[in-house]
N, C-alpha and C positions, 0 to 999 in steps of 0.2 A: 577401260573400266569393265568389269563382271560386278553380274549382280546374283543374291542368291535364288537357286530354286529349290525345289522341293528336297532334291539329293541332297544339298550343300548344307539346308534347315536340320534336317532331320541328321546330318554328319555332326554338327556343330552341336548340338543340344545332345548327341549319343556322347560326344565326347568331356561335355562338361557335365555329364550324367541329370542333364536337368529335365524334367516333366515341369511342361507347363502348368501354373496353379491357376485355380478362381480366382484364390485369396490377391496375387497381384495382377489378376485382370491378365496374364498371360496368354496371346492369339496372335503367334508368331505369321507375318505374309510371307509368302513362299511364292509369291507370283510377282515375276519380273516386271510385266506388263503392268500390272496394279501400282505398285511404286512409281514410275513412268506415269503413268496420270497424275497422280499425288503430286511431282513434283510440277508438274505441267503448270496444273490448277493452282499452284502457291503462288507462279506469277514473280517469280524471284527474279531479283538484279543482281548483276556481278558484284557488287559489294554488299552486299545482304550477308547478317550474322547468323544464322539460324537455328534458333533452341527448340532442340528433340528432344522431346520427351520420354524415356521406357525406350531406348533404341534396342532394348532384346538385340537378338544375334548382327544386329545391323544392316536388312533388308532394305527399310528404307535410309537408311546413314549412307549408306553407298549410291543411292542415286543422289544424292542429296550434293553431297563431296564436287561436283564438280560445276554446281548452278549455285553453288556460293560461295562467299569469302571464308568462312570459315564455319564450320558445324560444333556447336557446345551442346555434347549428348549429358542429358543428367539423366541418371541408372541407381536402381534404388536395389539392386539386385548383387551382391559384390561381383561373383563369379562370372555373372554378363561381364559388369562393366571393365574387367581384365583382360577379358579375351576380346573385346571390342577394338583396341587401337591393333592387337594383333592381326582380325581378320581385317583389317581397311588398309594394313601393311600387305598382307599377302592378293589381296585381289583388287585393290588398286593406290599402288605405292606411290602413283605421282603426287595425289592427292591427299597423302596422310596426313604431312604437315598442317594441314585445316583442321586436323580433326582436333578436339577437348573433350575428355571423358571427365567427370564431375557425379562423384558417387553420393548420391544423396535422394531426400524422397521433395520430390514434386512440389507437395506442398509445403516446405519448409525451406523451400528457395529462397534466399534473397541476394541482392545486387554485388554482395560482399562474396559469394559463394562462387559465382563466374568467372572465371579468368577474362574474358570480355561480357559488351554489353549487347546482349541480342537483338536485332531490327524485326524475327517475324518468327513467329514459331509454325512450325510444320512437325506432327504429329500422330501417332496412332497411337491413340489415348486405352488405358486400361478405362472399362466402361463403368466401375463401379463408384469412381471418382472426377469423372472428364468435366463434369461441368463447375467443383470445386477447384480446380486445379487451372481450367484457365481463368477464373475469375481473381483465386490467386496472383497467377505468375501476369495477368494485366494492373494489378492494384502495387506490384512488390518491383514490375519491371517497366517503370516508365516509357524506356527505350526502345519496346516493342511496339511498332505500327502496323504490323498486319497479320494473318495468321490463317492457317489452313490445317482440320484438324480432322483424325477422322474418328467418330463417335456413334454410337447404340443408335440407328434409324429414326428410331424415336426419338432418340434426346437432340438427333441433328434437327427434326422438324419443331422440338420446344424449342430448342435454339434460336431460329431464325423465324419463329412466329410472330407472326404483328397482331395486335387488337384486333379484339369480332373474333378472334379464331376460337375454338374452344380448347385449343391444348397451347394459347398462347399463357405465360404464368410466369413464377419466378425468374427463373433460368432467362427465358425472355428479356425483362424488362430489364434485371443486371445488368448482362451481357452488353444491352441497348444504351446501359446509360455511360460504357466504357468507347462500343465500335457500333459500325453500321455493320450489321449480318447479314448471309445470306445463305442458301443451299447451293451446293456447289457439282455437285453429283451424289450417283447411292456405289456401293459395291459388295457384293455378294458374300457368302458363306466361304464358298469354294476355296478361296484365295487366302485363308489362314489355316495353319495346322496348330490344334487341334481346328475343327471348323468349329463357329462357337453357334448355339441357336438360334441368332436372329442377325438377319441383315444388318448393314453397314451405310454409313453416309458422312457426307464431305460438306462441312462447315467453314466457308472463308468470313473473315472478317479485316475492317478496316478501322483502327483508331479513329475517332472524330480529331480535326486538325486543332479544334480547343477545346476543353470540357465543356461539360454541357451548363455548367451550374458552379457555384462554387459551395454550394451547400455541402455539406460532412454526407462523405458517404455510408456510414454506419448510420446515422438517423433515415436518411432516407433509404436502404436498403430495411432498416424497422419498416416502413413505412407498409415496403412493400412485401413484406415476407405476412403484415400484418393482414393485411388486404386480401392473401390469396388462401390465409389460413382457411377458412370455411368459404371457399369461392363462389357461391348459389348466395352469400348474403349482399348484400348491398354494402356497399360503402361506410353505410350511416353504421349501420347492426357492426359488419368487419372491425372498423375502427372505434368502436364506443370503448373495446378492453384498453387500446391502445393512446386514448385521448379524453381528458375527460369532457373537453367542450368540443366537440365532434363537427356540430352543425354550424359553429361559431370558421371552424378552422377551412371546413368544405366550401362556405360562403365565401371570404376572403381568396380562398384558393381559385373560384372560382368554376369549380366542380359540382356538377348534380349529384347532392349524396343517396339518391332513387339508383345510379350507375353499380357497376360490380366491376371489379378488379381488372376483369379480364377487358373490360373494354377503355381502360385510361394507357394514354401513351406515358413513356419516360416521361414526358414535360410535364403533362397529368402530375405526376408523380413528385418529380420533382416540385411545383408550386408546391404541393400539400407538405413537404416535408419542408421547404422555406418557412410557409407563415407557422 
């Protein structure tokens, strides 16, 4: 197996005449080594399905190729996703047959779209949508139990935030009501071309083995989008737009509505969006 590096990025993107955009979150890795922890850190089984996200020139797709069953790259890019099963032909042919390219955008995934069904996704997430995008493809793809993504520094530490924190919020508590999260490591500037402005970090998560609730998760995801709206109010003040007997539902719920947002776990949460 080869993997690509700086020469091979910078070959690949001369030749399909591409500049990286903002617009798709484009921050090609070009470090061998970096891929190599990413896939370390995913924690993969030989039969693991594994949905990449934006495999760009295929950096990480090619370490990926040989620690699983099979790789379904979804490329929202066309001219990527053509040359993609070409370069995993030319630099490691044992392992092509694994590969599934599937031209489409992220969020408009669904289960009909996959040639198969994927068990974990592993990713370098465009940053301007990472945290829509896995709450997506967890809501759209049952079949995913675990997942290793790598996202905006910051958005890895909302991620994996728990209550009392103060940058714990939406992204959090979603996340929480699908997998148990964590942080998983950070990774530098250096190791993308273009380098983009701000550090990098490594989000694993784990499905819960049952849901948490069987409440609708559109009401209770209100619940909580409601709560973090003006996050300094309380409970009571937060939810009075969203409820008109507020104090009536807090009670039952079981919650102090004097609390704020940022300090009610997913259960928290959930009770309130039950009663």
């Amino acid at each position: 197996m080869s993997l690509l590096g700086p020469a091979e990025v910078r070959r690949l993107a001369a030749e399909l005449d591409i500049r990286p955009t903002k617009k798709l979150g484009q921050n090609f890795v070009h470090d061998p080594n970096t891929v190599r922890k990413i896939v370390a850190a995913a924690g993969l089984a030989e039969d693991d399905v594994v949905l990449e996200v934006g495999p760009g020139l295929g950096s990480l797709t090619l370490a990926l190729l040989p620690s699983a069953s099979q790789v379904v790259a979804v490329e929202i890019d066309p001219p990527l996703a053509r040359r993609l099963p070409r370069t995993v032909a030319e630099m490691d042919p044992e392992n092509a047959s694994k590969l599934h390219v599937v031209l489409r955008d992220a969020m408009k995934v669904t289960q009909e779209d996959l040639p198969v069904q994927p068990t974990a996704i592993v990713a370098n997430l465009p940053y301007n949508v990472a945290v829509p995008v896995v709450l997506h493809l967890l809501a759209e793809l049952p079949s995913l139990r675990k997942g290793l993504v790598m996202v905006q520094a910051e958005v890895a530490d909302r991620m994996a935030a728990k209550p009392g924190s103060k940058i714990y919020g939406v992204p959090s508590v979603k996340l929480a009501w699908y997998a148990e999260a964590k942080k998983a490591g950070a990774i530098g500037k250096n190791v993308f071309w273009p380098a983009p402005n701000v550090d990098s970090g490594l989000v694993w998560f784990q499905r819960h083995e049952k849901p948490l609730s069987t409440v609708d998760r559109k009401k209770l995801f209100a619940v909580v989008d409601a709560a973090f709206a003006q996050r300094r109010k309380t409970l009571r003040a937060a939810l009075r737009g969203h409820t008109a007997n507020v104090d009536e539902v807090l009670a039952k719920a079981g919650v102090d509505p004097q609390l704020r947002g940022e300090q009610l776990t997913v259960i928290d949460f959930i009770r309130i969006a039950e009663v």
